[in-house]
C-alpha positions in Angstrom: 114.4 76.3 118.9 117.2 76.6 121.3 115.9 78.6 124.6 118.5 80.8 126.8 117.6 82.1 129.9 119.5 85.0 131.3 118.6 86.2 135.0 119.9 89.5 136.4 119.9 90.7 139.5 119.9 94.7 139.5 120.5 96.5 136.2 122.0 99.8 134.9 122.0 100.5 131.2 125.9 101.1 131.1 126.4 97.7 133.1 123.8 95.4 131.7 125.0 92.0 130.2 122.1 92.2 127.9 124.0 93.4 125.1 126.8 90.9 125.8 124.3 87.4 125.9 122.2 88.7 123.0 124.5 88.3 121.2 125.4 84.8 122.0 121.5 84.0 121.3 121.7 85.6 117.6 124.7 83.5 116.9 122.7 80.5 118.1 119.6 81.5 116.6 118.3 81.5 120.1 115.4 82.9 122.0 116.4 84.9 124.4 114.8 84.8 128.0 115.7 88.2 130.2 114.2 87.6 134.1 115.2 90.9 135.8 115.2 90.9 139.5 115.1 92.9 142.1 115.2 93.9 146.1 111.8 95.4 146.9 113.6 98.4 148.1 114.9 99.4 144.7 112.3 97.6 142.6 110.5 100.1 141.2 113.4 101.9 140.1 115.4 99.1 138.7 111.4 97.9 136.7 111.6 101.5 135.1 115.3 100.9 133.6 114.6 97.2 132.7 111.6 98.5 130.9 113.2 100.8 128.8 115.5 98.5 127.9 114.1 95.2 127.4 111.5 98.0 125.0 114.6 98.5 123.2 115.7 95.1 122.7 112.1 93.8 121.7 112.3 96.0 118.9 115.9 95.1 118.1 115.2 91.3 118.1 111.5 90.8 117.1 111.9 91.9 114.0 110.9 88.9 112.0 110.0 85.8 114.8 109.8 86.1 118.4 112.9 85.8 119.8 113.2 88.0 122.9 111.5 87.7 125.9 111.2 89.2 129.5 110.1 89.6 132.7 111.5 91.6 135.7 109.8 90.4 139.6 110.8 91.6 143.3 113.4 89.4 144.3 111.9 86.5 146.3 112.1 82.6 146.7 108.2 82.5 145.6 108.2 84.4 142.7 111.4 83.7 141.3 110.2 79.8 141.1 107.4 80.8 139.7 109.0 82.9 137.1 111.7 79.6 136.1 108.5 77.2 136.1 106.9 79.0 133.3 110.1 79.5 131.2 111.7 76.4 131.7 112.2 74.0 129.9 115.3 75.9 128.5 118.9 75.1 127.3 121.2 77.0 129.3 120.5 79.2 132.1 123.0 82.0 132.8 123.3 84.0 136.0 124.4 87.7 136.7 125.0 89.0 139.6 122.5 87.0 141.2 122.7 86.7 145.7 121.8 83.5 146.1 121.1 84.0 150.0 117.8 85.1 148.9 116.9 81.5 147.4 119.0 79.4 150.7 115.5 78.8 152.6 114.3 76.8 149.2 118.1 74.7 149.3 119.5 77.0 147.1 123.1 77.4 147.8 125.2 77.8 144.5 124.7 77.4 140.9 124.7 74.2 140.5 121.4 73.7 142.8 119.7 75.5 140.0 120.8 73.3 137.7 119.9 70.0 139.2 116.5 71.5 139.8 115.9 72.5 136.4 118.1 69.9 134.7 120.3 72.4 132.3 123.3 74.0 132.4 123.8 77.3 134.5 126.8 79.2 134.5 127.8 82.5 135.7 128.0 85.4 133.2 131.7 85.8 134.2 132.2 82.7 132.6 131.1 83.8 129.1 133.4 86.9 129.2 136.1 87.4 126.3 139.3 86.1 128.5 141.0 89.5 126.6 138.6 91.5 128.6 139.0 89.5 132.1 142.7 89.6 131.5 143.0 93.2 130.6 141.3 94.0 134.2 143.5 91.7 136.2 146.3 93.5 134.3 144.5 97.0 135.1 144.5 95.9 139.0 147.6 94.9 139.6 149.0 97.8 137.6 147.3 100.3 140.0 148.2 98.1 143.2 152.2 98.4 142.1 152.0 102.3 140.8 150.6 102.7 144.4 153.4 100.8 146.1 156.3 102.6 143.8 154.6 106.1 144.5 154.8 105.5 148.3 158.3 104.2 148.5 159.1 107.6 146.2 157.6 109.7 147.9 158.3 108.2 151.8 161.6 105.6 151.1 163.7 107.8 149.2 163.7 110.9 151.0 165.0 108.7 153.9 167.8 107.3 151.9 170.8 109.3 153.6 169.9 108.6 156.6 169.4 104.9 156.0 173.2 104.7 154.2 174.1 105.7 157.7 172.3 103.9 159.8 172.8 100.7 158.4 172.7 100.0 154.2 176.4 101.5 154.1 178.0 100.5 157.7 180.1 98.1 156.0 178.1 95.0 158.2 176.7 91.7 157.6 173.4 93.4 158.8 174.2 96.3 156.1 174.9 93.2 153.2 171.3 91.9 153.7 169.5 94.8 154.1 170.7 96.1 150.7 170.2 91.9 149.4 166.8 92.1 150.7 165.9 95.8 149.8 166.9 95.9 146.2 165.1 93.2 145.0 161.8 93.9 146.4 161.9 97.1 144.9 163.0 95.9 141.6 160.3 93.5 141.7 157.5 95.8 142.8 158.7 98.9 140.1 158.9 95.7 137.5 155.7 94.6 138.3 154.2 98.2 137.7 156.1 99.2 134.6 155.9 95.3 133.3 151.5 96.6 132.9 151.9 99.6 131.2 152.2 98.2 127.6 150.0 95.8 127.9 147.4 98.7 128.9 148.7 100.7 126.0 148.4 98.0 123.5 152.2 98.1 122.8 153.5 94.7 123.7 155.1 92.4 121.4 153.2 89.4 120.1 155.3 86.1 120.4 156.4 85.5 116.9 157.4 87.9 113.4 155.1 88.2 110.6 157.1 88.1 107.5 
């Protein structure tokens, strides 16, 4: 049976990827491997959440074979080898959140160090995401980042207008000509680039083609 290992570093029951890679395991008819870890400062309180949910998930999952599996250890080089020597051999490791600074004194550096130690694939979690999901965010982001921009040029550029027809965009000058040249577009650009978000966010943009 196909074995996936899914280490976590930190957990919070509204952020856990749990739900997310179990998932991929049932498809796969899968066991599931959850190694939790944790800083010693917050361990105890990050052991009491992963508790209550890897309880959860036991009962969700064991329901016929043994399929779910886990173990959750204060976050050091020692006893995070020893945790991966007794579950590996698996098929795929996946990694969440994980500092890997902890691991640098044993030559751990990125990802792929863990996977030419263990000899399996290891990718980050961020990997397995839905790209709809990863691409609604970037589109969430840059929204905010242009509504920012066109709020501060309302509320500080504008007002000034008058003054700046005076002073220079309406002087009737070559400076005047690429001020307005220059002006103009960025603005058109950055109010674009906010309103361009907005139906994406709403779920009112046009696919591509027509259904008939």
């Amino acid at each position: 049976m196909e074995k996936i290992l899914y280490i976590e570093q930190g957990t919070d029951p509204e952020e856990t990827g749990l739900k997310f890679i179990s998932k991929i395991a049932q498809k796969r008819n899968a066991q599931l491997y959850w190694l939790l870890v944790a800083e010693s400062k917050e361990f105890q309180s990050v052991k009491e959440k992963g508790e209550e949910i890897a309880s959860r998930y036991a009962k969700e999952l064991n329901t016929e074979k043994e399929l779910f599996y886990s173990q959750i250890i204060e976050y050091q080089p020692s006893n995070f080898f020893d945790a991966l020597n007794k579950i590996t051999p698996v098929d795929l490791i996946v990694a969440n959140r994980l500092d890997l600074d902890v691991l640098s004194s044993e030559g751990i550096k990125e990802l792929e160090d863990i996977s030419l130690r263990y000899k399996c694939p290891v990718v980050p979690f961020s990997a397995l995401m839905p790209e709809e999901k990863k691409s609604k965010t970037r589109i969430l982001l840059r929204t905010l980042i242009f509504g920012g921009i066109s709020a501060c040029i309302y509320l500080l550029f504008f007002p000034q207008i008058d003054k700046l027809n005076h002073l220079i965009y309406m002087k009737g000058t070559v400076l005047g000509a690429l001020a307005v040249m220059i002006t103009v577009p960025i603005h058109a650009y950055i109010y674009g680039s906010f309103t361009e978000g907005l139906p994406k966010l709403l779920g009112l943009e046009k696919s591509a083609g027509i259904e008939h």
